[in-house]
N, C-alpha and C positions, 0 to 999 in steps of 0.2 A: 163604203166598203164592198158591196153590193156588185156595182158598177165595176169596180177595179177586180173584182173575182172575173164577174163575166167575162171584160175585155181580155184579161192575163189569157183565160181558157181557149177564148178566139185565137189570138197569136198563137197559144201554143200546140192548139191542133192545125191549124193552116200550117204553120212551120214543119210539124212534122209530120203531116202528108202531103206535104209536096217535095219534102226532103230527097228520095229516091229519085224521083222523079229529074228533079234539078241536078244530081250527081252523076243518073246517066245522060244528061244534056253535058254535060262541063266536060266527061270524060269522052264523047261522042266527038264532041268541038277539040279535043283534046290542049283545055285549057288546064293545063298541069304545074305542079309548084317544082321551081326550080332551087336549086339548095346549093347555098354558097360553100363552096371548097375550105372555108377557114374557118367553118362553123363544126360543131361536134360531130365526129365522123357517124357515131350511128347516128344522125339525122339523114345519113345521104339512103337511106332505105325509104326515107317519104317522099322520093324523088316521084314526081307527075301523080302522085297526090292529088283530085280535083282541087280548083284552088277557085276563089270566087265566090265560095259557096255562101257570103255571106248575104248573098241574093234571098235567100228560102229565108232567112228571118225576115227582112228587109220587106219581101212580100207579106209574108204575114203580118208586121208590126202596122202596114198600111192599111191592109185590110180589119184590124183588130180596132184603131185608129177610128177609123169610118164607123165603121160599126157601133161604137162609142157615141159618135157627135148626135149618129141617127139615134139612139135611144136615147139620149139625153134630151136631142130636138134642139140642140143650140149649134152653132157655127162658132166655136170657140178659136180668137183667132190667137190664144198662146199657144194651143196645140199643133196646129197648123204650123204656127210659126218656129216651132220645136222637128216638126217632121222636115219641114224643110229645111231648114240649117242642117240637120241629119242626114238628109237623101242628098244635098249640094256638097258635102262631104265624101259621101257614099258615090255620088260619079266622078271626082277628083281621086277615088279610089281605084275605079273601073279603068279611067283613063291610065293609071299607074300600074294596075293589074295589066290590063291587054297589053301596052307597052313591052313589061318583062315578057308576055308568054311570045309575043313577035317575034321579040331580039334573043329570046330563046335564052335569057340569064334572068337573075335577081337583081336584076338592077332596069328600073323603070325611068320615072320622071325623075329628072337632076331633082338636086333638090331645092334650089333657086325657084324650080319651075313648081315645085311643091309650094313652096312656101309663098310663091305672088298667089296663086288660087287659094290658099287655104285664107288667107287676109281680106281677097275681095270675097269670100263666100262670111266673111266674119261681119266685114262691114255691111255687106247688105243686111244681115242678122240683127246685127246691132244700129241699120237705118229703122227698121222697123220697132226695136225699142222705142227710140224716140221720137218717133211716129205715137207711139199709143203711151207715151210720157205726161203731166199735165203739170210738170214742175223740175227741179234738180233733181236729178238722180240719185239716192242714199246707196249707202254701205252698211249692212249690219255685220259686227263681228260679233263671231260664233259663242256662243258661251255666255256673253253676258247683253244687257239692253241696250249695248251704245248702240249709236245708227249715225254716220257719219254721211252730210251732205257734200256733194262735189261738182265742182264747174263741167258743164257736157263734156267739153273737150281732153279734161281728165280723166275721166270716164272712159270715153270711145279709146284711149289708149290704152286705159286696163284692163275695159272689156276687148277688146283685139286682141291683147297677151294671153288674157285667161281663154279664150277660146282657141285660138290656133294653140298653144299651149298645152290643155288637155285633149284635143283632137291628134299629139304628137305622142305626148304620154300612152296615152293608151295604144296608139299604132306600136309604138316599145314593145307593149305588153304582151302584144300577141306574138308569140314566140315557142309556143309548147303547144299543144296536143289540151284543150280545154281553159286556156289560162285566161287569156281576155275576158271570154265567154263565164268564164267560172268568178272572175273577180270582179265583173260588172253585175253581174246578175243583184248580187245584196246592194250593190248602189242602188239597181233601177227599185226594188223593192223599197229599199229607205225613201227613197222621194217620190213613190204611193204612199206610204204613211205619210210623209212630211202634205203630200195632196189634200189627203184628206181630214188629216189635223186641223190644214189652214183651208181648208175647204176651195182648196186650186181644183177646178174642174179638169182644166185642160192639163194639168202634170197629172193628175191622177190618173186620166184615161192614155195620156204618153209611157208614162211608167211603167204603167200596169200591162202596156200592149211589150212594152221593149221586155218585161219580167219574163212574159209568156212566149215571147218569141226567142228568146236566150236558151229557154228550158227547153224548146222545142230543136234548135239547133245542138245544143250539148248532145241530142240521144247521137247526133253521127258526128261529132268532133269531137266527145271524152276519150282518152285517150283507148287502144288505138285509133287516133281521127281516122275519118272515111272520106272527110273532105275538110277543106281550111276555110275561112271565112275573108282571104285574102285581104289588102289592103281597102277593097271594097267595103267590106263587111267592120275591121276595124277603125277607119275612116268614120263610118258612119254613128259607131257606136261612140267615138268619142265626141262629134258634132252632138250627139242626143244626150249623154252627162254633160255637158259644156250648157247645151241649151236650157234643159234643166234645170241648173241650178239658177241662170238669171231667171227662167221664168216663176221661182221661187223666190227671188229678190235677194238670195242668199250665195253668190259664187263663190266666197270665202270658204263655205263647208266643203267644196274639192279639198280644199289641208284634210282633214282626218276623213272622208269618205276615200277620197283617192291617194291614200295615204302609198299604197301598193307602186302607183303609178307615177309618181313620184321618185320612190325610190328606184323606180328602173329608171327613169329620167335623168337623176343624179348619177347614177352609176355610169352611165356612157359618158357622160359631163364629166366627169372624175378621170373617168379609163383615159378618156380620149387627152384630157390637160395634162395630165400626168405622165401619160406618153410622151407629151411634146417637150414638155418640161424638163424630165429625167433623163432623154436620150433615150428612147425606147422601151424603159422599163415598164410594167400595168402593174395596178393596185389590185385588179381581178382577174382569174385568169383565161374571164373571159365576160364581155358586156354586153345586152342588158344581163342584170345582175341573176335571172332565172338561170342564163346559160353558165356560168360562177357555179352556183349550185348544182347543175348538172354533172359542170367535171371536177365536182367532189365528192360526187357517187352518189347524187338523189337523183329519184327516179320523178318521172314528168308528173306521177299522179301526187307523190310526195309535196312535191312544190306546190300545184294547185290546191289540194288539200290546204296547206299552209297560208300560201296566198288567200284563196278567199278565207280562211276563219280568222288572218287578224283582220279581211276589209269588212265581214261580219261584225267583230266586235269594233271597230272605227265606225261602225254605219250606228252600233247601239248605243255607243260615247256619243255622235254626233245628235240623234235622236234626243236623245237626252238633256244635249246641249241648245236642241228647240223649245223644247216644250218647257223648259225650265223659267227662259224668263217670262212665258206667256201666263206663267201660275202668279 
């Protein structure tokens, strides 16, 4: 617990001194967020917004990280191998940021071109699982002791889905003024406990750096943001929930941890069939579903408030649901 204070602290003072600093670099570069015309008209006032910004955690989470392995004195290679599916995310992000701010819209990497890179940045992830593998890979579901063995190659197809998957989810999510930022934070906090529960050196010190670099980044994206954490930023942060949980042995607990992200997930999945289905009509009146809630008169702090206090209590159900069968 010790450990996991310290590193959180690291992240979150690196993050938020070099915060300024990074916003007049973005703003200099004049790397600004562009804002799509069919989207809620008062968004178009966070037009050139620095955007990117998801650098200044990114920096710190690395350096918080380090900092870690040296006080511990181990070379832990789940950590590592949790930063790097995060940071291989986080420049599939960069590539898709710089992209839009070139072509001067919101519209970056197709998404064909999304989607080959985010699968080969999965399977190197999950090459390295089975690299440090010494048997069949299990599935535990959540809640109760089953633990279900499965053949490799069923496996590498479900770990590919789950992670390009919640790497997608959460890209959804970022859509407000604090929201990603705000509904990840109690995930990364849950799986420090879940570290130190099951005595994971390497999640705890991942965690505990992603906790303190999230808290450091909120002080200039709550809402009014002062910068965005652009596709960069949440790229990265869903590679690092994604890695997370396998290096917990636990990917299933995305169902009620990333309960949040999900449901923005569904909602475009919904809006979008439903459109094609109906002849035009939408189910919302506007997806992911935070933007729905906006033009029904909630306000951006409204929604994240809400957002993260049910992934709060999904994160204390989900706790719960560890420690239980271990009694």
């Amino acid at each position: 617990m010790r450990l996991a204070l310290i590193v959180c602290a690291i992240a979150f003072v690196v993050t938020a001194a070099i915060g300024p600093g990074v916003i007049r670099y973005l703003q200099k570069m004049k790397f600004g967020q562009k804002i799509l015309e069919i989207g809620p008209k008062w968004h178009m006032n966070k037009q050139n917004i620095p955007t990117m910004g998801g650098f200044m955690f990114i920096i710190g989470i690395i350096a918080a990280v380090a900092a870690g392995l040296v006080l511990t004195g181990e070379m832990d290679v789940s950590a590592i191998a949790m930063l790097g599916l995060a940071a291989a995310y986080g420049a599939v992000g960069l590539v898709d940021d710089y992209a839009k701010i070139k072509k001067k819209e919101n519209a970056g990497l197709t998404a064909r071109q999304k989607m080959v890179l985010q699968i080969l940045v999965a399977a190197a992830f999950i090459l390295v699982l089975f690299l440090q593998s010494d048997g069949l890979p299990t599935l535990w579901i959540p809640f109760t002791d089953i633990v279900i063995s499965l053949p490799w190659p069923a496996y590498i197809i479900f770990a590919a889905f789950v992670i390009v998957g919640a790497d997608n989810a959460v890209n959804l999510t970022d859509g407000i003024d604090g929201l990603a930022a705000g509904v990840t934070l109690p995930v990364a906090v849950f799986f420090a406990a879940v570290g130190v529960l099951t005595e994971r050196m390497g999640v705890t010190v991942f965690a505990a750096a992603l906790a303190g670099g999230l808290l450091g980044f909120l002080i200039y994206n709550f809402n009014p943001a002062k910068v965005f954490m652009g596709d960069t930023g949440s790229l990265f942060l869903g590679g690092a929930v994604a890695g997370l949980a396998f290096a917990c042995d636990m990917p299933l607990i995305l169902l009620p941890v990333g309960l949040i992200y999900i449901i923005e997930t569904l909602s475009v999945i919904l809006q979008v069939s439903y459109f094609k289905i109906s002849g035009g009509k939408r189910l919302f009146k506007m997806a992911p579903i935070h933007h729905h809630f906006e033009m029904c008169g909630w306000g951006e702090k409204k929604i994240v408030m809400i957002f993260a206090g049910v992934t709060i209590l999904m994160c204390i159900l989900a706790y719960y649901g560890v420690v239980t069968p271990m009694q």
